[in-house]
N, C-alpha and C positions, 0 to 999 in steps of 0.2 A: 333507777333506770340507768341504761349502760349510755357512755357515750357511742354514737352511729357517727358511717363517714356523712347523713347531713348535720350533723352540731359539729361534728370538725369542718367542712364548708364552713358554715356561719361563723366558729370560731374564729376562723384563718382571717374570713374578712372582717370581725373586729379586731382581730391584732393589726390586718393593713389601717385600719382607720386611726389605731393608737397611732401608725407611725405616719398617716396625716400630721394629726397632731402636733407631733413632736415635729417634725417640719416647719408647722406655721409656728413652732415656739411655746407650745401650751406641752401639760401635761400627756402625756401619751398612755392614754385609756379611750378603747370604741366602744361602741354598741350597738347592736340590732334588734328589732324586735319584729319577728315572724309569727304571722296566722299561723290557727293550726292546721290550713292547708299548704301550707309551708310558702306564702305569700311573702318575701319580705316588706313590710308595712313603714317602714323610719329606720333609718342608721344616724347616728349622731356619732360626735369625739367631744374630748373635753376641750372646755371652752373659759377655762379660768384664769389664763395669764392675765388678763384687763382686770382683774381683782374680785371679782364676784364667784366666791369659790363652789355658790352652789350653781355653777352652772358645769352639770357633769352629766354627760349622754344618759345615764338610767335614770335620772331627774327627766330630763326632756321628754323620756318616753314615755315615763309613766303620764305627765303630763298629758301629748299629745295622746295618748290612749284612750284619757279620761275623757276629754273631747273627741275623738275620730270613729270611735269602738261602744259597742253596747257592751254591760255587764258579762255577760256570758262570752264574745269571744275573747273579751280580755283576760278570763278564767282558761280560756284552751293555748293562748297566744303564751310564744315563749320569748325569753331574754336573754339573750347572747349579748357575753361581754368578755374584755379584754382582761379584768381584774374582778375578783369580789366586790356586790355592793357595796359601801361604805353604810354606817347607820342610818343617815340622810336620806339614800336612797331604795334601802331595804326599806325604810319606812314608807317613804312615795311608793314602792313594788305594791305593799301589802296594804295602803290604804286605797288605792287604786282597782285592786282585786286581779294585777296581771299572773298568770300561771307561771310553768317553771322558768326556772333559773339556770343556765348553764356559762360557767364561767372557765377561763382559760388557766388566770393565776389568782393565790388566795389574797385575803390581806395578813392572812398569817403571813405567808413568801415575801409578801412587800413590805413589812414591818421588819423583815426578817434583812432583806436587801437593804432598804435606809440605815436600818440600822448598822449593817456592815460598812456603808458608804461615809458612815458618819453623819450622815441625814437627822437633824433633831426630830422625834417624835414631833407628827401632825397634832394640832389642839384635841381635836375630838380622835376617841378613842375607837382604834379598829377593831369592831367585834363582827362575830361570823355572822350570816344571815340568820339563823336559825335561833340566836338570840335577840333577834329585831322583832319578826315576824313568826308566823307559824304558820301550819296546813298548806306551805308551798315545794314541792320538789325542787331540791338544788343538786346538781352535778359541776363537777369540779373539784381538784384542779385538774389537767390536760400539762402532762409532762413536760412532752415536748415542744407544745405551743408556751408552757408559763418559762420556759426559758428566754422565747423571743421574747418576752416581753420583757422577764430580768434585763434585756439585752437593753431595750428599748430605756428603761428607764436609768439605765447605768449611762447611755448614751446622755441622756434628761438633766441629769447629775453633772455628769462632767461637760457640759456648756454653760452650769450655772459659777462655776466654779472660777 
C-alpha cells in the first residue's frame, strides 16, 4: 500500500506527540491508532522516563484495543507511529490482532542514529516488524517525516548528556 496525505495527517500527529514527549522529558516516540473509518480511537507518547520501559504508546494501544474494540475492527484499525515497533510491541500488535502498521522512522534509522550519537545499543534487540509477526501490512519509512524525528531524538540525546 502507498503512503496517502491521510497516513501523512496521522503521521505528522504522531511525530507532534513524539515532541510531547520529549518536552515532558521521556523518550520522543507517538502513536495513534485509527478505525478503519478513519476515527482516530487513542493517541499515546512514550512514557518510560519513571523507569518502566514497557510503557511505550503501541504497548498502550494494543492494550486499550484489546479491551475497547471487538476482534474484527481491530483487524481494519491501523497504527500510526513516530518510529518502528520495537519487538515488544510488534508482538502486543500481533497478538492483539490490530491491522496495518504505518510508521514514520525505521529502527534500522534509530539504530542507525544512536549509534552515530554514541548511544550504547538498547538491551533488547531492534528487529523489523515482519520478523515479529506476520500477515500484517507495514508502510514505512516516510523521508521526510523520519528526519523530524532524527531531529527529535538528536534533541533527546543531547539533554542527556
Amino acid at each position: 500500500m502507498m503512503i496517502n496525505d491521510t497516513d501523512l495527517k496521522h503521521l505528522r500527529r504522531c511525530v507532534e506527540l513524539a515532541r510531547v514527549a520529549l518536552e515532558a522529558g521521556d523518550e520522543p516516540f507517538g502513536s495513534i491508532l485509527v478505525s478503519a473509518t478513519g476515527e482516530v480511537l487513542m493517541e499515546d507518547h512514550n512514557h518510560v522516563a519513571g523507569g518502566d520501559h514497557t510503557q511505550h504508546p503501541e504497548f498502550a494501544l494494543a492494550r486499550w484495543a484489546a479491551e475497547n474494540m471487538t476482534a474484527e475492527a481491530r483487524g481494519q484499525a491501523t497504527v500510526y507511529t513516530s518510529g518502528e515497533h520495537c519487538p515488544m510491541c510488534a508482538a502486543a500488535h500481533g497478538w492483539v490482532g490490530l491491522g496495518r502498521i504505518v510508521y514514520a522512522s525505521s529502527s534500522e534509522q534509530l539504530a542507525q542514529w544512536l549509534n552515530e550519537m554514541g548511544v550504547a545499543p538498547a538491551r533488547v534487540r531492534n528487529l523489523p516488524i515482519q520478523e515479529v509477526i506476520r500477515d500484517t501490512i507495514i508502510d514505512g519509512p516516510v523521508p521526510e517525516l523520519a528526519e523530524q524525528v532524527h531531529q527529535l531524538q538528536r534533541q533527546f540525546y543531547s539533554m542527556k548528556r
